[in-house]
Structure formats: structure tokens, C-alpha cells
C-alpha positions as CSV (number, residue, x, y, z in Angstrom):
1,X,-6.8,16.8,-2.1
2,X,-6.0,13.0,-2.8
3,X,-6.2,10.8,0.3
4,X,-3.6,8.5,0.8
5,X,-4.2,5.7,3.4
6,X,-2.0,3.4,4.8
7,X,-2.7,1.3,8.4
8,X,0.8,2.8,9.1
9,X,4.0,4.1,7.4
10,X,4.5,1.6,4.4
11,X,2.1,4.0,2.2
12,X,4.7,6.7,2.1
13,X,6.7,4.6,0.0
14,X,3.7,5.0,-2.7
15,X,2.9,8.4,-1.8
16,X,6.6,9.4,-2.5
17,X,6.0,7.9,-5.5
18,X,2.8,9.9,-6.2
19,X,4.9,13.1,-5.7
20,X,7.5,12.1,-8.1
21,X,5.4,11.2,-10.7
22,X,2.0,13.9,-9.8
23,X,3.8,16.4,-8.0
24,X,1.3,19.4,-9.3
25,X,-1.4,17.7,-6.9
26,X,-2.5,18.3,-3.6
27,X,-2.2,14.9,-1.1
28,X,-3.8,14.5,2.2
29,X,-1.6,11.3,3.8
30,X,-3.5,9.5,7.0
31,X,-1.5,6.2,8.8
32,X,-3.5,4.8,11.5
33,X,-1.1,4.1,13.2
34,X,-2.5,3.6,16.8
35,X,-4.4,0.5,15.5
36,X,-1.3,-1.3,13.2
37,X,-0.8,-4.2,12.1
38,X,-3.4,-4.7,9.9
39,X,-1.3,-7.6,9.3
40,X,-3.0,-10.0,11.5
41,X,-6.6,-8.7,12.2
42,X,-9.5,-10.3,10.9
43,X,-11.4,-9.6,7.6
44,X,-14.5,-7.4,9.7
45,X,-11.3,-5.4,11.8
46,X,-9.2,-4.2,9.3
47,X,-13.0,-3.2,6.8
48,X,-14.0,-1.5,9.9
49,X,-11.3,0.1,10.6
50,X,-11.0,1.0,6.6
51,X,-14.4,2.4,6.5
52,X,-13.8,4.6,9.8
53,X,-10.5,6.3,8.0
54,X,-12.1,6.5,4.4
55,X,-14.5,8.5,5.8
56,X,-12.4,10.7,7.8
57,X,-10.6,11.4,4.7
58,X,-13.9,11.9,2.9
59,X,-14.5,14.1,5.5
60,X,-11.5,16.7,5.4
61,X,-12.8,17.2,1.4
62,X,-10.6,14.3,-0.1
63,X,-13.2,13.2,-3.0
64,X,-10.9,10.8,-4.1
65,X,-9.3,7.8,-1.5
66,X,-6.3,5.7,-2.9
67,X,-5.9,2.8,-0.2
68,X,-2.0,2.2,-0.1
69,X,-1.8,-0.5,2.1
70,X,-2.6,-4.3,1.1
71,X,-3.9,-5.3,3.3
72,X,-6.7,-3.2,2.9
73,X,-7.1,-2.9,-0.2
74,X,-7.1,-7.1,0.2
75,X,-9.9,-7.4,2.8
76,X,-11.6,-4.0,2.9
77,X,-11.3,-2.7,-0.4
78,X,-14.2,-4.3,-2.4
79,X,-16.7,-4.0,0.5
80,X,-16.6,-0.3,0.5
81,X,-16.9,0.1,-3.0
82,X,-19.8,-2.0,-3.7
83,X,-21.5,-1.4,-0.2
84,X,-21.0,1.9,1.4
85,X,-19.7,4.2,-1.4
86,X,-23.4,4.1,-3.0
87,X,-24.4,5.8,-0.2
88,X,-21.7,8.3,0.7
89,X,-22.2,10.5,-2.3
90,X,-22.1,9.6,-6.6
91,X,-18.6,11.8,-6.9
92,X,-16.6,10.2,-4.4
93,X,-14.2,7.2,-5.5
94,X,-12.0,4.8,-3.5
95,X,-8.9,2.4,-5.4
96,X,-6.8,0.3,-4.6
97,X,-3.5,-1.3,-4.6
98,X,-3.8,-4.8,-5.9
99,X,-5.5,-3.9,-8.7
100,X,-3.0,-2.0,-11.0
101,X,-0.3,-4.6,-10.2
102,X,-2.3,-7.5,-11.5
103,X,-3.2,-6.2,-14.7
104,X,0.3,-5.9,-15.8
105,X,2.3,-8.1,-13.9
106,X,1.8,-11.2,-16.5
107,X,4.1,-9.0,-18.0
108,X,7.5,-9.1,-16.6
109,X,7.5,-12.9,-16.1
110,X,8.9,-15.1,-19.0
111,X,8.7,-18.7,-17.0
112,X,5.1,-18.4,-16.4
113,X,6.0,-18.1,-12.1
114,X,5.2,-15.4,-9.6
115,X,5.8,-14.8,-6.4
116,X,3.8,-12.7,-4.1
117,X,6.2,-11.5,-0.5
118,X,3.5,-10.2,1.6
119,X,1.5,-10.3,5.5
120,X,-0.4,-13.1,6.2
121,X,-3.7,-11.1,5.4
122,X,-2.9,-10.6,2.3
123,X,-1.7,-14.1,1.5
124,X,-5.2,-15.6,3.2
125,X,-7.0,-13.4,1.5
126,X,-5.9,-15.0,-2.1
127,X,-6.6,-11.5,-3.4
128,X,-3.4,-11.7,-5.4
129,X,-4.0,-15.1,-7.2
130,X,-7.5,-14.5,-7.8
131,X,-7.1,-11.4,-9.3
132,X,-3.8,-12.5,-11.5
133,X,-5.9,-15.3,-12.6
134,X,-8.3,-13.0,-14.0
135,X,-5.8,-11.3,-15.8
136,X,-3.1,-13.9,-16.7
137,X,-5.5,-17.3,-16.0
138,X,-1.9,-19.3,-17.5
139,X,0.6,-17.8,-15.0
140,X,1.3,-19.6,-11.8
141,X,1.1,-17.6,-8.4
142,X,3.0,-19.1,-5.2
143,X,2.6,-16.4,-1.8
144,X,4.6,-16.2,0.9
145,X,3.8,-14.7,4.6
146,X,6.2,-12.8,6.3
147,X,5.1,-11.7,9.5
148,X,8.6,-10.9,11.4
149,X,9.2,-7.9,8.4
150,X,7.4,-5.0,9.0
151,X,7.7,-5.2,13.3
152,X,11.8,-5.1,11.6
153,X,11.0,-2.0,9.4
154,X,9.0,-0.1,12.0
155,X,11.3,-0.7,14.7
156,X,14.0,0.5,12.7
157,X,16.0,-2.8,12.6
158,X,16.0,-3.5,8.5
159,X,19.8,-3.2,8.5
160,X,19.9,-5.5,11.8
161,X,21.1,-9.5,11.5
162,X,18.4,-10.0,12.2
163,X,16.5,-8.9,9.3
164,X,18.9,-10.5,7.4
165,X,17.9,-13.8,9.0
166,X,14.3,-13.5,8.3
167,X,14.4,-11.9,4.7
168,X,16.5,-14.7,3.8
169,X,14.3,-17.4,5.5
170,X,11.1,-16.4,3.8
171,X,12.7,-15.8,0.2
172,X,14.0,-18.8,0.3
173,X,11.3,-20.3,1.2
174,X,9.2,-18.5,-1.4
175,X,11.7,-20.2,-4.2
176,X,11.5,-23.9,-2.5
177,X,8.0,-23.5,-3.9
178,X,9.0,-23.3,-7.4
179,X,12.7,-22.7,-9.0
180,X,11.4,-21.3,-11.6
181,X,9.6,-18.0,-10.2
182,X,11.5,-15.5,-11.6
183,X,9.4,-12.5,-10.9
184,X,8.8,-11.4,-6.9
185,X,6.1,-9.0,-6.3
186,X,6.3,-6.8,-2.8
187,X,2.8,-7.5,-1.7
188,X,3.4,-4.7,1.3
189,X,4.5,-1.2,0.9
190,X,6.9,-1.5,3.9
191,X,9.1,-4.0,1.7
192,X,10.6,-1.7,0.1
193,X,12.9,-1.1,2.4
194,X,14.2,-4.4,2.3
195,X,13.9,-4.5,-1.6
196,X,18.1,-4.7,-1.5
197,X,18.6,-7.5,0.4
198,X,15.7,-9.3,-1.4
199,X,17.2,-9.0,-4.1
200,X,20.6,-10.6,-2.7
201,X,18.8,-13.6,-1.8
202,X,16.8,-14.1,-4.9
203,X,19.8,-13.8,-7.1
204,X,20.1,-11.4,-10.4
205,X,17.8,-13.6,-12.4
206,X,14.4,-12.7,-10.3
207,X,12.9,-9.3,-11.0
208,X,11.9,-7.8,-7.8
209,X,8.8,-5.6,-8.0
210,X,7.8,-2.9,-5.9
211,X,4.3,-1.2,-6.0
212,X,5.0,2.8,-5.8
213,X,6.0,3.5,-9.4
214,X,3.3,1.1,-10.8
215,X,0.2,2.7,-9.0
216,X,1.8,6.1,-9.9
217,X,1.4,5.4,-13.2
218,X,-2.3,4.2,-13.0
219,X,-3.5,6.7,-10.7
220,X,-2.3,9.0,-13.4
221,X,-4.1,6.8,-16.0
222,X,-7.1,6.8,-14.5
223,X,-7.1,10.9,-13.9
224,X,-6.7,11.1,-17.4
225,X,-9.7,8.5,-18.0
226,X,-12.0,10.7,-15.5
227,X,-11.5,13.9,-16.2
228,X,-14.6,14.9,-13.9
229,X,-12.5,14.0,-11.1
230,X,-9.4,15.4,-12.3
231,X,-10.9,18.8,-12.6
232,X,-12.1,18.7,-8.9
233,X,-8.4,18.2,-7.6
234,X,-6.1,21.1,-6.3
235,X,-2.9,21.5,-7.8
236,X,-0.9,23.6,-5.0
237,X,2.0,20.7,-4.4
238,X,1.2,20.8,-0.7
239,X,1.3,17.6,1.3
240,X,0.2,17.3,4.5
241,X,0.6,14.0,6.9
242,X,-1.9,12.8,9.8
243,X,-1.5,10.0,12.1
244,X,-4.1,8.3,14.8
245,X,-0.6,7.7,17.2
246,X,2.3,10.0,18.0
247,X,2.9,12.5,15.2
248,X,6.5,12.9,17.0
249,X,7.0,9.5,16.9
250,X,5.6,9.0,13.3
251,X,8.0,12.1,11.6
252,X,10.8,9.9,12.8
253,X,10.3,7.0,11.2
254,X,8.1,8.3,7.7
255,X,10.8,10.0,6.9
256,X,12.7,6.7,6.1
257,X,9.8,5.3,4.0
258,X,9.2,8.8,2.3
259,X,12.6,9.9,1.6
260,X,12.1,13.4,3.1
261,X,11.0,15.0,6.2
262,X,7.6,14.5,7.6
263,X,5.8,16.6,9.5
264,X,2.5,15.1,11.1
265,X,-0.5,16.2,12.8
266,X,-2.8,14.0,15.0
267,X,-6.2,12.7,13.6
268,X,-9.0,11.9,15.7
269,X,-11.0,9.4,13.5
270,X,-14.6,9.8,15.9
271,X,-14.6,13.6,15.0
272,X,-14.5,14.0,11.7
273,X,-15.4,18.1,12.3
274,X,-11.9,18.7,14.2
275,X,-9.2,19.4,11.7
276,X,-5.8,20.8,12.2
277,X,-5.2,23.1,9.3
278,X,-1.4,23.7,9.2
């Protein structure tokens, strides 16, 4: 199977994705839920924490890890790859989410002027700037924090005032950085769900980009690029869904980020040898 990790729900949104665009292929979804936000924790927490559920997934046969979450992928992400994966094994792979959006978000913008929405670990981490640069060294990259939104998302309160009071308050104050950013990147994969009233504030002249359909599309690249990998993966459309919390708790709200019901099972990170087989 292909597992899909997220420190909570916002990796459904890419998974769903995944399933519209690779539906033939087996996924294995994990949100570790019991420890989000990943938000806010240091760079050694959230790697730690990475490492433990990469290996849990390595562990339940997933050869192939796609972090969908930014936060990881920002402070965790490069560590694993260059540090542990050497010694976990030559066939096993871990990606990312940052990557495949900075390659081709140069682009969508004509002014020369992004703007990354995203937590604050992601906007310290400067992962998106540096790696833009490396891509598009003449476009301009201005970030944006926005630590209220996913406590909003998770607790079910998007549609609230109240999340119209803070998605307007950090858009705006995204744009007061430059007027002439007219492309938004989602630098979280809860934001999604706020992606209509986003776009409200920013006006019709900003493209707002989410990250599903883009990491869809180079997950499926990079299958075809490696067909040694692509060869190892079942193709039986199943899907299954663990979560270190409440799996009642987490059906109810993965639903809204995955468009369809969820039904989860509880992982137990320090035993990699119990697994619930549906």
C-alpha cells in the first residue's frame, strides 16, 4: 500500500485527491492525531515524531511514505531521507509535499509575487522560499502564519464568524506585504476548507492554490519515472484509515476533509507488530 501521513486530518484533503486521480492503488492513511499540532512544536518534535510514524507505516508493508502534511515535510522531511532511510532498507522511499509545488508554482504567477498561507512551522522553517528560489531564483515569496485556522477547522467552526474574522485578518495581511501578489499558495492541507472564503478576501485577481491535485499529479509522475516501485504496489482500490486518538472521534471529522465516510482504526505507534486488519 501507499502511506499517507498527516499529523492529523488535513492529509485527507490530498489523499482524496490521490483517489481521484490513482484510484486503482491501494492507500494506507495514518493521522497522529493524539500528538497534533505539529504546528507549533520544535524542529527535533515534529522529526521525531515523523520518524516514529514513517516507520509504523514502513512497518504494516507500506514501501513507499508520501508525507502530506507541511509541516513535516518542512522540518522532518529532509532528515529522514538523507539520515535514516539509508538504513531502513535500499527499496523503501519517503516524499514530500513542498517539493512538487515549488517546481511549478513560478508558473501561475505573472507579477513575479507569491504568497505562502501556512502554520508558523512552516513559515520559520523558510522551506517554501528556499526551495522556490531554487526553482524560480526571480520570483518574490512573502509567508504568512496563521495559527487560529486549523484549531477553527478541527473544531468544526470554518463556517463560524469567527473564522471569517481570522481568514480575513491574515489574507489581508498577507497582501499589505506586497499588492502585487497575485498567486496564494495553501501551505497546510487543512486550508482547503477555507479555500472559499480565501478567495473572497483576496479578490478574483489572486489565484488560490491548493496542494491535492498538484501532488496527485507528481506522485503519478514519479510512479511512472520508477517503475520498480510501481510494480511493488497493490492495485485493489482499498483504503483504509488509522489514527493515534479516537478513531470515533476522527470518522466524524475526516469525513469533511475527505469528502466521504471514514472509517478508522487505532494505531499504536510503540508496536509496530499489532495491526488491525479490517
Amino acid at each position: 500500500m501507499i502511506g499517507v501521513f498527516d499529523s492529523g486530518y488535513g492529509g485527507l484533503t490530498v489523499l482524496r485527491s490521490l483517489t481521484e486521480r490513482l484510484p486503482q492503488y491501494d492507500y494506507l492513511y495514518l493521522g497522529d492525531n493524539a500528538r497534533a499540532p505539529y504546528g507549533p512544536r520544535s524542529f527535533e518534535t515534529v522529526y521525531q515524531y515523523t520518524l516514529q510514524s514513517v516507520q509504523w507505516l514502513f512497518s504494516q508493508g507500506c514501501p513507499l511514505v508520501l508525507l502530506a502534511c507541511n509541516t513535516a515535510s518542512a522540518k522532518a522531511l529532509r532528515t529522514i531521507q538523507q539520515r535514516d532511510l539509508p538504513g531502513m532498507g535500499q527499496d523503501l522511499r519517503v516524499l514530500g509535499v513542498i517539493r512538487p509545488t515549488t517546481e511549478i508554482i513560478g508558473q501561475y504567477t505573472t507579477s513575479g509575487k507569491i504568497g505562502i498561507l501556512a502554520t508558523r512551522g512552516t513559515v520559520v522553517s523558510d522551506s517554501y522560499p528556499m526551495e522556490i528560489a531554487r526553482f524560480y531564483p526571480d520570483v518574490q515569496v512573502f509567508q504568512q502564519a496563521c495559527p487560529m485556522w486549523v484549531p477553527l477547522i478541527e473544531n468544526n467552526q470554518h463556517h463560524s464568524p469567527g473564522a471569517d474574522y481570522f481568514v480575513r485578518q491574515c489574507v489581508e495581511q498577507l497582501l499589505e506585504q506586497s499588492p502585487d501578489i497575485d498567486t496564494i499558495l495553501l501551505g497546510c492541507t487543512h486550508y482547503p476548507l477555507l479555500q472559499e472564503k480565501i478567495q473572497e478576501v483576496a479578490g478574483p485577481n489572486v489565484r488560490i492554490l491548493s496542494q491535492g491535485a498538484i501532488v496527485a499529479e507528481s506522485l503519478e509522475n514519479y510512479l511512472f519515472r520508477h517503475p520498480e516501485m510501481e510494480k511493488r504496489l497493490d492495485k485493489n482500490g482499498k483504503r483504509l484509515f488509522f489514527t493515534t486518538d479516537d478513531p470515533t472521534d476522527f470518522d466524524a471529522h475526516g469525513s469533511l476533509f475527505f469528502g466521504g465516510e471514514v472509517k478508522s482504526h487505532s494505531a499504536d505507534l510503540t508496536d509496530p507488530s499489532c495491526v488491525i486488519q479490517p
